[in-house]
C-alpha positions in Angstrom: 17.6 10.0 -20.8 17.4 10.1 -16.8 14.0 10.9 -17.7 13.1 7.7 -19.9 15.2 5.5 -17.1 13.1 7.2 -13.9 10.1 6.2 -16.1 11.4 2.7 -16.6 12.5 2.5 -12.9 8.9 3.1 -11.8 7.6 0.7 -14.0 9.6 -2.2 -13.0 8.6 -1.3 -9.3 5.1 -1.4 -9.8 5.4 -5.2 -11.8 7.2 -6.1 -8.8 4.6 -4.6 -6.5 2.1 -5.8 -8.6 4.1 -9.9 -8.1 4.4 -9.3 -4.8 1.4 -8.7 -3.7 -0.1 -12.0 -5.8 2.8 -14.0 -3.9 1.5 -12.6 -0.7 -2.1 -13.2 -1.5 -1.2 -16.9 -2.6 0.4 -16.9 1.1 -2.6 -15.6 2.4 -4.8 -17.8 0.9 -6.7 -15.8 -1.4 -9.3 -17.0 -3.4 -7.4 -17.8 -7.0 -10.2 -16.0 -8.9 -9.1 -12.8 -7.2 -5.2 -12.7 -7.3 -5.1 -10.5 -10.3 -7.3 -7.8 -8.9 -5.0 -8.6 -5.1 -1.9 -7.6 -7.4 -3.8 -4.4 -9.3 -4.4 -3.2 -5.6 -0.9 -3.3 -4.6 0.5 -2.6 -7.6 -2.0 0.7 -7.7 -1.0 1.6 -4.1 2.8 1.5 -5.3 2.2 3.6 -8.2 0.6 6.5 -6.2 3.3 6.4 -3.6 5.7 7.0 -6.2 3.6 9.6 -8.0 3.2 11.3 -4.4 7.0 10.6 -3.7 8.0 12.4 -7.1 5.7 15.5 -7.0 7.1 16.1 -4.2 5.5 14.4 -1.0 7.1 12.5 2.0 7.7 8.9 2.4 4.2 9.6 5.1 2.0 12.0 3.5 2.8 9.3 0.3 1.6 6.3 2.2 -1.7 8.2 3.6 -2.2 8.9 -0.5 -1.3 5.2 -1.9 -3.1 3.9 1.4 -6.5 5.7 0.4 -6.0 5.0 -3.0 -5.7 1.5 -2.8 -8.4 1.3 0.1 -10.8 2.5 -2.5 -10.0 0.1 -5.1 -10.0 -2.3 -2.3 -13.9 -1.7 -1.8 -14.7 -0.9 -5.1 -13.5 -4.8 -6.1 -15.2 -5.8 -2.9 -18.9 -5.1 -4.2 -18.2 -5.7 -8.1 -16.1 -9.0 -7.2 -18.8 -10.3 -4.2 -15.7 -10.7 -2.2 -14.5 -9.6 1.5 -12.6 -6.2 1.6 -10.6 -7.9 3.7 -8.8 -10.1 0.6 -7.8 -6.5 -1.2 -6.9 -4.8 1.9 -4.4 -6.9 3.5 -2.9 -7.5 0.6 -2.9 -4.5 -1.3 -1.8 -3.1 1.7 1.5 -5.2 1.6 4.2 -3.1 -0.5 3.2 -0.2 1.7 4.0 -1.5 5.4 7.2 -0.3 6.8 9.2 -3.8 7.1 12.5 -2.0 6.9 12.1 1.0 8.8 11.1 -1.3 12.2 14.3 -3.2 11.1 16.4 0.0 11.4 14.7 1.0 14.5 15.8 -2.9 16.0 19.1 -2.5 14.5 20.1 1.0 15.4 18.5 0.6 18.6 20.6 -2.6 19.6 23.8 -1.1 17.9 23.5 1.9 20.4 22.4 4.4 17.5 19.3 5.8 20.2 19.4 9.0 18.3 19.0 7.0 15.0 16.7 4.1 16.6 14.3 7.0 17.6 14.2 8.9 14.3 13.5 5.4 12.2 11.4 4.2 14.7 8.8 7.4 15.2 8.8 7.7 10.8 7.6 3.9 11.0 4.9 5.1 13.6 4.0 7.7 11.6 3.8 5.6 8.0 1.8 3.2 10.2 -0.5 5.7 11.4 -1.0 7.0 8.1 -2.0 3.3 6.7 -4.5 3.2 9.6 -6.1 6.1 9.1 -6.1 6.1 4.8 -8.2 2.4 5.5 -10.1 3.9 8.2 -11.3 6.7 6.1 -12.2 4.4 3.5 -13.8 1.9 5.2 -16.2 4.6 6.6 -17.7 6.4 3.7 -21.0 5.1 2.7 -21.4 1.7 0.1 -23.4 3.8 -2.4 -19.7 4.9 -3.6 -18.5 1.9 -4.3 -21.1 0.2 -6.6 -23.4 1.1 -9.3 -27.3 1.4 -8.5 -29.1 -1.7 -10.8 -31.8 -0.3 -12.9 
């Protein structure tokens, strides 16, 4: 049964990934014609963090995967949708930034928890860097592996 519920667990998270990243791309001002494939970004860069997370991955080496995964997609909708990288990116990116672990750091930090500040705060630097270099490694591979040659 834990099984079955882990299963239904994921699931929900990547709907709400999947919302959330439409709600942010709404914010954003996203074309309307491209929310759904802004919410199958995030909501595929969720899914591979938590299949990295459960085989067995940190919260870091997870983001590098979900982050390249979704960067990919990202470009891939980019040349079949005619539209900026830029409007999967950011917002597929969303799920994945590390909102509450630069909280912690504040709040541990101002509480007088240095030891705890400093452990949060150098994991968010290293999810960070991870996002950085998953879109950077993306965004410099060649177009021809995006896109289908037209006969």
């Amino acid at each position: 049964m834990t099984g079955l519920m882990a299963i239904a667990g994921g699931s929900l998270q990547v709907l709400v990934a999947f919302v959330s990243t439409i709600a942010f791309a709404v914010i954003f001002h996203a074309p309307r014609k491209e929310l759904f494939f802004t919410g199958l970004t995030g909501g595929t860069g969720w899914l591979v963090y938590l299949l990295a997370g459960a085989l067995g991955s940190g919260v870091v080496a997870s983001s590098f995967l979900a982050t390249l995964a979704l960067a990919w997609l990202s470009r891939a909708f980019s040349f079949s949708r005619r539209a900026p990288v830029t409007v999967f990116l950011i917002c597929g990116i969303f799920p994945l930034v590390p909102g509450a672990g630069i909280y912690y750091t504040g709040y541990n930090f101002f509480m007088g928890n240095d030891a705890l500040a400093l452990e949060k705060g150098l994991e968010t630097i290293k999810i960070a860097v991870a996002i950085a270099l998953g879109t950077g490694i993306v965004q410099s591979l060649p177009p021809f592996l995006f896109h289908r040659k037209k006969r």
